[in-house]
C-alpha positions as CSV (number, residue, x, y, z in Angstrom):
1,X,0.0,0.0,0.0
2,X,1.3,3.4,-0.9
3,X,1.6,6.0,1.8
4,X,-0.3,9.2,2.1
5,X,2.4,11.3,2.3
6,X,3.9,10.1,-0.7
7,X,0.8,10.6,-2.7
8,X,0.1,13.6,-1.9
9,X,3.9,14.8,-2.3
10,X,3.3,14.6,-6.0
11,X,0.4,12.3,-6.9
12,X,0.0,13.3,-10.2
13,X,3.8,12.4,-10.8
14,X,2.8,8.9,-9.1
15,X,-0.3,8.6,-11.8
16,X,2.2,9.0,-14.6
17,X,4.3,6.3,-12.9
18,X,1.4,3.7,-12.3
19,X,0.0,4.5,-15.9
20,X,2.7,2.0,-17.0
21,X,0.0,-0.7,-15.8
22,X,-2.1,0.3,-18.5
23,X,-4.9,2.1,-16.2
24,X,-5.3,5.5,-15.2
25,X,-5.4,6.0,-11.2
26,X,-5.4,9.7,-11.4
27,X,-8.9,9.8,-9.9
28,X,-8.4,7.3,-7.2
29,X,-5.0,9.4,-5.8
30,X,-6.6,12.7,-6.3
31,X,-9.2,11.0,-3.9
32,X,-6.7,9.8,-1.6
33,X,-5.6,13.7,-1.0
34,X,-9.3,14.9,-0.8
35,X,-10.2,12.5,1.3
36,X,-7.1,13.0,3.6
37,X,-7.8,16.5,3.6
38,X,-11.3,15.7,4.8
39,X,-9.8,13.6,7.3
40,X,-7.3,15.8,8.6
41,X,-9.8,19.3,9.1
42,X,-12.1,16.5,10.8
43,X,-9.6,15.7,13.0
44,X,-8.8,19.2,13.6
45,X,-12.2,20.0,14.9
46,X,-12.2,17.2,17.6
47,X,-8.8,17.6,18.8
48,X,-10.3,21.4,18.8
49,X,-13.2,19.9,21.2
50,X,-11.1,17.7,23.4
51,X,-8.5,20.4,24.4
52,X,-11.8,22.7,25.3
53,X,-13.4,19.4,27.2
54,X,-10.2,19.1,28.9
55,X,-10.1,23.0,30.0
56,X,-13.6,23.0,31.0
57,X,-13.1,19.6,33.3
58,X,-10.1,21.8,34.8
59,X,-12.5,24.1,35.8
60,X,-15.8,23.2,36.4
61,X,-14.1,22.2,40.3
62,X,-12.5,25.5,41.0
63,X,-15.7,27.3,39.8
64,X,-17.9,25.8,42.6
65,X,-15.3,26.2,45.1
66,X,-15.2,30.0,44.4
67,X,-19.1,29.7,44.5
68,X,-19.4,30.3,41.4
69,X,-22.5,27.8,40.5
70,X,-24.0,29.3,37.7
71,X,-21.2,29.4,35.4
72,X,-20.1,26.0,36.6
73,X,-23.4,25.5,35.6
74,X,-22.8,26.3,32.5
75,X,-19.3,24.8,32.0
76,X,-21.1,21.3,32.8
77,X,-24.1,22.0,29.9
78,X,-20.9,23.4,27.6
79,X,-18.9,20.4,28.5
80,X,-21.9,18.0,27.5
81,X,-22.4,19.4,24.2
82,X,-18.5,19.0,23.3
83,X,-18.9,15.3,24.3
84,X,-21.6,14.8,21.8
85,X,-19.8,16.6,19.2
86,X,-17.1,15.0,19.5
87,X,-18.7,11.8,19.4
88,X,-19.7,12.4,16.2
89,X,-16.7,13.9,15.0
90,X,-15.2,10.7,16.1
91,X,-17.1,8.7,14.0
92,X,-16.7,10.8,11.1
93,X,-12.9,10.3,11.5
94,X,-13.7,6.8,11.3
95,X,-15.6,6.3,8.8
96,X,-13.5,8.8,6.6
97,X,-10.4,6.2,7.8
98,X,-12.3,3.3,6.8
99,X,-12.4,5.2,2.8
100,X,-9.3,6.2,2.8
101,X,-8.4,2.7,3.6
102,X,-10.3,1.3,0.7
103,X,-9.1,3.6,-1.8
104,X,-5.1,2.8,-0.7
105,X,-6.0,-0.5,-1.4
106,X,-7.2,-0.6,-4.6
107,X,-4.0,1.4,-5.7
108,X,-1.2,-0.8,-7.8
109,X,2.6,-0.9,-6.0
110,X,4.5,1.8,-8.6
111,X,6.4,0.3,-11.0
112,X,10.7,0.4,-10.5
113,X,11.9,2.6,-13.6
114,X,13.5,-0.6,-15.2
115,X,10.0,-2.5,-16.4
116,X,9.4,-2.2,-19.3
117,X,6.4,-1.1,-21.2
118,X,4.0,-3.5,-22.0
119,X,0.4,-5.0,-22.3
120,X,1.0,-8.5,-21.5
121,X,3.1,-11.4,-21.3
122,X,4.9,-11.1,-25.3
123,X,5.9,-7.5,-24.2
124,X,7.7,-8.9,-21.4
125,X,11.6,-8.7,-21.6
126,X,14.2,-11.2,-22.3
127,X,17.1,-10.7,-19.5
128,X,19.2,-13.8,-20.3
129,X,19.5,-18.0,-19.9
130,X,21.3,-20.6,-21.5
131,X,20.6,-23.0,-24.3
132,X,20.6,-26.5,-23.5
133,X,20.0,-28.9,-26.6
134,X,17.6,-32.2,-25.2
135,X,18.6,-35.7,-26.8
136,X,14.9,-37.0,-27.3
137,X,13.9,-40.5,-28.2
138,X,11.3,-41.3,-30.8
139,X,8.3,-41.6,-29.6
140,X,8.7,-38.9,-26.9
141,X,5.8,-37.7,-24.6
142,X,4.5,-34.9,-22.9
143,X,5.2,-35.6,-19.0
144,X,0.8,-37.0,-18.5
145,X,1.5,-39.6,-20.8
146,X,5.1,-40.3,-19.1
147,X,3.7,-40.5,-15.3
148,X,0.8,-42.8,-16.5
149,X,3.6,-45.2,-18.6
150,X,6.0,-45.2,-15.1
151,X,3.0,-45.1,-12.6
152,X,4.7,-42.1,-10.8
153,X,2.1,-39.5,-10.7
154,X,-2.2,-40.6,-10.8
155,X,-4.5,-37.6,-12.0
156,X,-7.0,-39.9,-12.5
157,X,-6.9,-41.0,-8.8
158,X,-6.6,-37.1,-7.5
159,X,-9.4,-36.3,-9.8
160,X,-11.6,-39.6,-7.6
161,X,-10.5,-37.9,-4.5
162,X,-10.8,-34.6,-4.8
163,X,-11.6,-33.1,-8.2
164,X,-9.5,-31.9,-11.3
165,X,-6.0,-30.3,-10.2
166,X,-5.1,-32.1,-7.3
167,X,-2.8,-35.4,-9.0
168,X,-1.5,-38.1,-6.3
169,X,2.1,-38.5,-6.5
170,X,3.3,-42.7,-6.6
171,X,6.6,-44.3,-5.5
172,X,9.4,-43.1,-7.1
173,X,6.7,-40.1,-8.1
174,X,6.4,-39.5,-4.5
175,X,9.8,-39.9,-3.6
176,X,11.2,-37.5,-6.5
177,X,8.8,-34.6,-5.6
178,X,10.4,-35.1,-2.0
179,X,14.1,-35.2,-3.2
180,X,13.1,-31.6,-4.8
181,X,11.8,-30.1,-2.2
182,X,14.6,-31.4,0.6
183,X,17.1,-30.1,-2.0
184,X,16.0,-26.7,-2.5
185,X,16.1,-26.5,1.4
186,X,19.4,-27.5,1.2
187,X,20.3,-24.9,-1.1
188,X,18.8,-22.0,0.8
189,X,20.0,-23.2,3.8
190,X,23.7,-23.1,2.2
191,X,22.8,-19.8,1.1
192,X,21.8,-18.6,4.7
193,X,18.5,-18.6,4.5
194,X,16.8,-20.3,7.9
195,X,13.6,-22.6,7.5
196,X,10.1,-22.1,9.0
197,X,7.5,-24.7,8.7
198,X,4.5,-22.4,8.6
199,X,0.3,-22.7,8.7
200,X,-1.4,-23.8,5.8
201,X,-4.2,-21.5,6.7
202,X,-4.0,-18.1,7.2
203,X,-6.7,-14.8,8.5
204,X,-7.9,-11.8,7.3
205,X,-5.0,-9.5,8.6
206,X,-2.4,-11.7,7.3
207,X,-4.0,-12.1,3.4
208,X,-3.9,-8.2,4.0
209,X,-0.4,-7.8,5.3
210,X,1.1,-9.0,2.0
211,X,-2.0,-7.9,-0.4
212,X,-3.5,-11.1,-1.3
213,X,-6.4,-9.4,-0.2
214,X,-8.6,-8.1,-1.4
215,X,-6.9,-8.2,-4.6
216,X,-7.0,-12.2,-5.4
217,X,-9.9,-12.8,-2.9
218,X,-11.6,-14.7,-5.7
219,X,-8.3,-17.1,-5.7
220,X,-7.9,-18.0,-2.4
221,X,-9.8,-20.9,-1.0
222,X,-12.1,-19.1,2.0
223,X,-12.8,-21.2,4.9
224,X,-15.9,-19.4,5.4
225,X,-17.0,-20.8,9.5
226,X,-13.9,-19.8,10.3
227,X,-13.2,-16.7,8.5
228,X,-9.6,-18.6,7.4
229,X,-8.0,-18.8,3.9
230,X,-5.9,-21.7,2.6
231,X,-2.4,-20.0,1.4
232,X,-1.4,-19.5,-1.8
233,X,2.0,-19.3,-1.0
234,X,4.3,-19.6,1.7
235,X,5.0,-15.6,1.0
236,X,2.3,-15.2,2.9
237,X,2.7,-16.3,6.7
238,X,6.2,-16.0,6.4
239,X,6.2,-12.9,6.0
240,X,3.4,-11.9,7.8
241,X,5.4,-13.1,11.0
242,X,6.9,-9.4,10.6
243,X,3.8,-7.9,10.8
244,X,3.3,-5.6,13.4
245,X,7.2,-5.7,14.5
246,X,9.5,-2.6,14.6
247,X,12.7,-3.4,14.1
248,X,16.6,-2.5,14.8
249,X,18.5,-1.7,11.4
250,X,21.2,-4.5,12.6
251,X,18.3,-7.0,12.4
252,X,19.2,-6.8,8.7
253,X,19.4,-8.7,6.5
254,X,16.4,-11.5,7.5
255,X,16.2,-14.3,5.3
256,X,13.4,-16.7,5.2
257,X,12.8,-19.9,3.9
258,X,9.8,-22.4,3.5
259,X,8.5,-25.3,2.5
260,X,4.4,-25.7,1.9
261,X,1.6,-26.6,0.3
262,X,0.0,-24.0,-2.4
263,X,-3.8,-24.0,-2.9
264,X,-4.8,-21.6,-5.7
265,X,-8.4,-22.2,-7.6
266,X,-7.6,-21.0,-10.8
267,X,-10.9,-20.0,-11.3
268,X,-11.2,-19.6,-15.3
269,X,-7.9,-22.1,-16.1
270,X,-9.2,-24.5,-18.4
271,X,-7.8,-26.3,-21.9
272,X,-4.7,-27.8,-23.2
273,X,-2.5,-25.1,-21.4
274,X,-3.6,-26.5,-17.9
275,X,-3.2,-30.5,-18.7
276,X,-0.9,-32.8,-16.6
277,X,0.7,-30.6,-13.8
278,X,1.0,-27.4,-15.9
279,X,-1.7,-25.3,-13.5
280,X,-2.9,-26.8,-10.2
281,X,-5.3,-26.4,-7.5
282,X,-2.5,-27.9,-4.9
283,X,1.3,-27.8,-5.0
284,X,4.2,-27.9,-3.4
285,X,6.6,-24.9,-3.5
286,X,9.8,-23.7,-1.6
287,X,9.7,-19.9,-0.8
288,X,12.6,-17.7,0.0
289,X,11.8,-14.1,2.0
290,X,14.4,-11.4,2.5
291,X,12.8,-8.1,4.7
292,X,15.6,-5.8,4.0
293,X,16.7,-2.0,4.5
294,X,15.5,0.1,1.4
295,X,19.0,0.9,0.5
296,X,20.2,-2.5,-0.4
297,X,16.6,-3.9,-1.3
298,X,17.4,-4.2,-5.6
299,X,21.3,-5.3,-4.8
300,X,19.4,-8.0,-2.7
301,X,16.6,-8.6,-5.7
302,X,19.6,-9.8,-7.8
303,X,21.1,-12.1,-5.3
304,X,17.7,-13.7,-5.2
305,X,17.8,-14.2,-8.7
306,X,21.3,-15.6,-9.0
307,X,20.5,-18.0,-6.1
308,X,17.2,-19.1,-8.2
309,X,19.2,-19.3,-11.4
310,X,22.1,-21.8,-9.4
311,X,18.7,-24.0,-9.0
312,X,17.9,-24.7,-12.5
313,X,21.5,-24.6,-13.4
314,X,22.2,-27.2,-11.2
315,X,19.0,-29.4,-12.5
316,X,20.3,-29.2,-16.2
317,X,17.2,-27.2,-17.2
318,X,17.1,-24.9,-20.7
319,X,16.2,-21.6,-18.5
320,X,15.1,-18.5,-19.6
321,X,15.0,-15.3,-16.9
322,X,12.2,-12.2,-18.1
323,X,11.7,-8.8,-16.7
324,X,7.9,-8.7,-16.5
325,X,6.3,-5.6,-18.3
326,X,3.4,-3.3,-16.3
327,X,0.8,-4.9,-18.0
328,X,1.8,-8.5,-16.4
329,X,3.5,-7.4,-13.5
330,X,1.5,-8.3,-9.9
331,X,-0.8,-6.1,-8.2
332,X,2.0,-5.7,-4.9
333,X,5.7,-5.8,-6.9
334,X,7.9,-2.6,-8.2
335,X,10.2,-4.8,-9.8
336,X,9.5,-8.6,-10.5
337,X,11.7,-11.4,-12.9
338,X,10.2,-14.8,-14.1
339,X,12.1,-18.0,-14.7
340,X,11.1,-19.6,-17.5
341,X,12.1,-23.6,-18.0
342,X,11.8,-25.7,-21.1
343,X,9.5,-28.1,-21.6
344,X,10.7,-30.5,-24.3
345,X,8.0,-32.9,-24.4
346,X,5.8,-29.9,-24.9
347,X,7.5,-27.5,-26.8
348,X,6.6,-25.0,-24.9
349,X,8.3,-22.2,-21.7
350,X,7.0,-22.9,-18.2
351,X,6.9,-20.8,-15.4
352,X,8.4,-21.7,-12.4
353,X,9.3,-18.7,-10.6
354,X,8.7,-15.1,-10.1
355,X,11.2,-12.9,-8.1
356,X,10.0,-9.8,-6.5
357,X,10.9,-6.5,-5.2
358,X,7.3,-5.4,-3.1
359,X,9.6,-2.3,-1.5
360,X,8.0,-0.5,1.1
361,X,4.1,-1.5,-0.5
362,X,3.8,-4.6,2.0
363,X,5.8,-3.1,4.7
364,X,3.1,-0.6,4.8
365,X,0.3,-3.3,5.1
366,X,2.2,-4.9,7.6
367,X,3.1,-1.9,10.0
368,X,6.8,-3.6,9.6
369,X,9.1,-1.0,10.5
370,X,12.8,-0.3,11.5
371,X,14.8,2.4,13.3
372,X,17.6,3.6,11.9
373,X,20.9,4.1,13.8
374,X,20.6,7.2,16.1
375,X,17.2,7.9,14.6
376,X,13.8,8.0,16.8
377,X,11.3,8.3,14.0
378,X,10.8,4.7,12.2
379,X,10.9,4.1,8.6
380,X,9.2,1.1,6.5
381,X,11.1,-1.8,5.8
382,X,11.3,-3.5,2.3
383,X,10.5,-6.9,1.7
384,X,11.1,-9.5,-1.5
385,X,10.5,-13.2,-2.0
386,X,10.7,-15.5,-4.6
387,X,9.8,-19.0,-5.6
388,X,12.6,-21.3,-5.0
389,X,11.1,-23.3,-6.7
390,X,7.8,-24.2,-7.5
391,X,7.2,-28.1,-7.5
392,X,4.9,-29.1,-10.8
393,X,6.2,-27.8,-14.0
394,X,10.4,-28.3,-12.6
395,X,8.9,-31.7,-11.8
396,X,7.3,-31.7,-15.6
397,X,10.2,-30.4,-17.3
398,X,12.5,-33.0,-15.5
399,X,10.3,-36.1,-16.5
400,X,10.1,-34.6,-20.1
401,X,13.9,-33.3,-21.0
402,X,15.5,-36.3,-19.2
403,X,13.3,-39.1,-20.9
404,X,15.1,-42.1,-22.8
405,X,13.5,-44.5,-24.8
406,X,13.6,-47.0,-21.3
407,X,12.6,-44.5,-19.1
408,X,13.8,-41.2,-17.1
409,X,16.7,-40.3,-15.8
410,X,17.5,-37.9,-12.7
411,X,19.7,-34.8,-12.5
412,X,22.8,-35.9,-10.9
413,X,22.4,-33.2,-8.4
414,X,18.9,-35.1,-7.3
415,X,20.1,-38.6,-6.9
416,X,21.5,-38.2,-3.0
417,X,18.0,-36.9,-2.3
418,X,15.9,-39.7,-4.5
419,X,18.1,-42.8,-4.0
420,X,17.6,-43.8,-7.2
421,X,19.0,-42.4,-10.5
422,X,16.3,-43.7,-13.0
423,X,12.9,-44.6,-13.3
């Protein structure tokens, strides 16, 4: 969420910024500074009333003690008309708050100056990858057809159980999906990142906090007795554990890491684009969080990266890394890259990460703060995460660019994990 102040600093200045999203918010910020306004002269008036209350309580005593009744009299009758009014002026400040509120949040992160232009996904910039050539046998198959042939992964089964979009993972299925997720643990761990197991179920404040809501409300599964959602990423409690928190600037750096379950509904995925495990409803997914001081946020948005590209790298996967355009960038980042992974059997780029610089926009949300060094007024933290990495289409790429023509081979880097080096 964007602060007041720097709205109305310049908010026209911001509306040329944001129109890099390819929507004009000039009327929503202008309304942010009238409204504030409102807010502010509202406020003015029942502080205005309180210090008056405050004098008249002072004196209402020392008028009857100099005997004085009937202008204590009247300093009781004055007295109960500023409590009424500023009753109500209290509940104008509220409700005023509770607009403001809505219209901060339905106002886009602004973009960094580095994304590019663009109306959606083909506008999206090329930053770099490598260009791995796949040996493929005749015959080969798309990674559905593969996990039916090896009996590694059941859609048909998670389709029984629960419905389209939730596959059951089999044997050596089963035990590769774990081998990628204990590895990419590993590898943040190496990289200094320390592990928290978090909820699978998060609340209001916390969907909030990092602006799943009410943005992607329509995505997130609601557990509606409990007013709970399912998470759609570990991004979420993790970082929602600094919510609230003020901290010291030699906290810094924080770096978070977690395994969980995803559950996204997709609402509106269907066709050949979402067949086998290129879209689900439930996946698994390793998440790495970094709440950092704004001054070495972007240096730390590239280390991100690099440690996401050392993943794929070390997988053997063709790779491709974008710069995402305002048009396809999310609601919350300034600044986010995608990985991009080959899909042989497919012929086709998959997603399996996005890389994100939020700045100060969740910090906001979040009330996550620091203080600087010799400084008593706090300042908003940054915050980034990234996938690192998302479990189904790695998983699909794997099974499709390291097929034989007797079955699949693992990345060498997997087989400690697996122990097994083929199916």
């Amino acid at each position: 969420m964007l602060t007041i102040p720097r709205i109305k600093e310049n908010p026209q200045a911001i509306a040329d910024a944001l129109k890099i999203r390819n929507k004009d918010f000039s009327k929503e910020l202008f309304a942010v500074v009238e409204t504030d306004n409102e807010r502010i002269a509202i406020q003015n008036k029942l502080d205005a009333c309180l210090a008056e209350s405050n004098e008249l309580a002072k004196s209402i005593g020392a008028l009857y003690k100099a005997g004085k009744q009937n202008e204590a009299y009247g300093a009781k009758n004055r007295a109960a008309e500023l409590k009424e009014e500023s009753r109500v002026l209290d509940t104008q400040v509220d409700e005023i708050k509770q607009r403001l509120d809505k219209l901060l949040s339905e106002i886009p992160n602004v973009p960094h100056t580095s994304v590019p232009a663009g109306r959606s996904e083909s506008d999206n910039l090329f930053i770099r990858g490598n260009d791995i050539q796949y040996a493929l046998p005749e015959g080969f198959m798309p990674h559905w057809e593969l996990a039916k042939k090896y009996n590694i992964i059941d859609f048909e089964l998670g389709n029984k159980i629960t419905g389209a979009g939730f596959p059951v993972f089999v044997g050596k299925g089963a035990k590769l999906q774990r081998a990628l997720i204990t590895f990419f643990l590993a590898e943040a761990e190496k990289a200094g990142y320390t592990e928290y197991l978090p909820p699978l179920m998060v609340n209001k404040e916390s969907g909030f906090g990092t602006g799943q809501l009410p943005d992607k409300e329509g995505q997130m599964y609601h557990m509606t007795v409990d007013d709970l959602y399912m998470i759609p990423t570990a991004e979420v409690p993790v970082t929602n554990i600094y919510r609230d928190v003020i901290l010291e600037e030699n906290d810094f750096p924080i770096k978070m890491c977690a395994y969980s379950a995803c559950f996204r509904r997709e609402a509106g995925s269907y066709g050949a684009h979402v067949r086998g495990l290129n879209r689900l409803h439930q996946f698994d997914k390793v998440e790495i969080v970094r709440v950092e001081h704004p001054d070495h946020s972007y240096q730390v948005l590239d280390e991100m990266v690099a440690h996401v590209e050392s993943l794929v790298q070390k997988l053997g996967l063709k790779y491709r890394i974008i710069r995402l355009c305002g048009g396809d960038m999310g609601f919350t980042s300034a600044l986010t890259y995608d990985f991009e992974v080959y899909s042989a059997g497919q012929d086709k780029w998959l997603e399996v990460s996005s890389v994100s610089n939020f700045e100060s926009f969740q910090a906001n949300r979040l009330k996550l703060r620091f203080k600087p060094k010799g400084e008593k007024k706090t300042v908003l933290a940054h915050t980034l995460n990234g996938s690192a990495l998302a479990l189904p289409r790695i998983m699909a790429a794997i099974l499709e660019n390291y097929q034989t023509a007797d079955g699949i081979k693992i990345p060498e880097v997997l087989v400690p994990y697996t122990g097994f080096d083929f199916i």
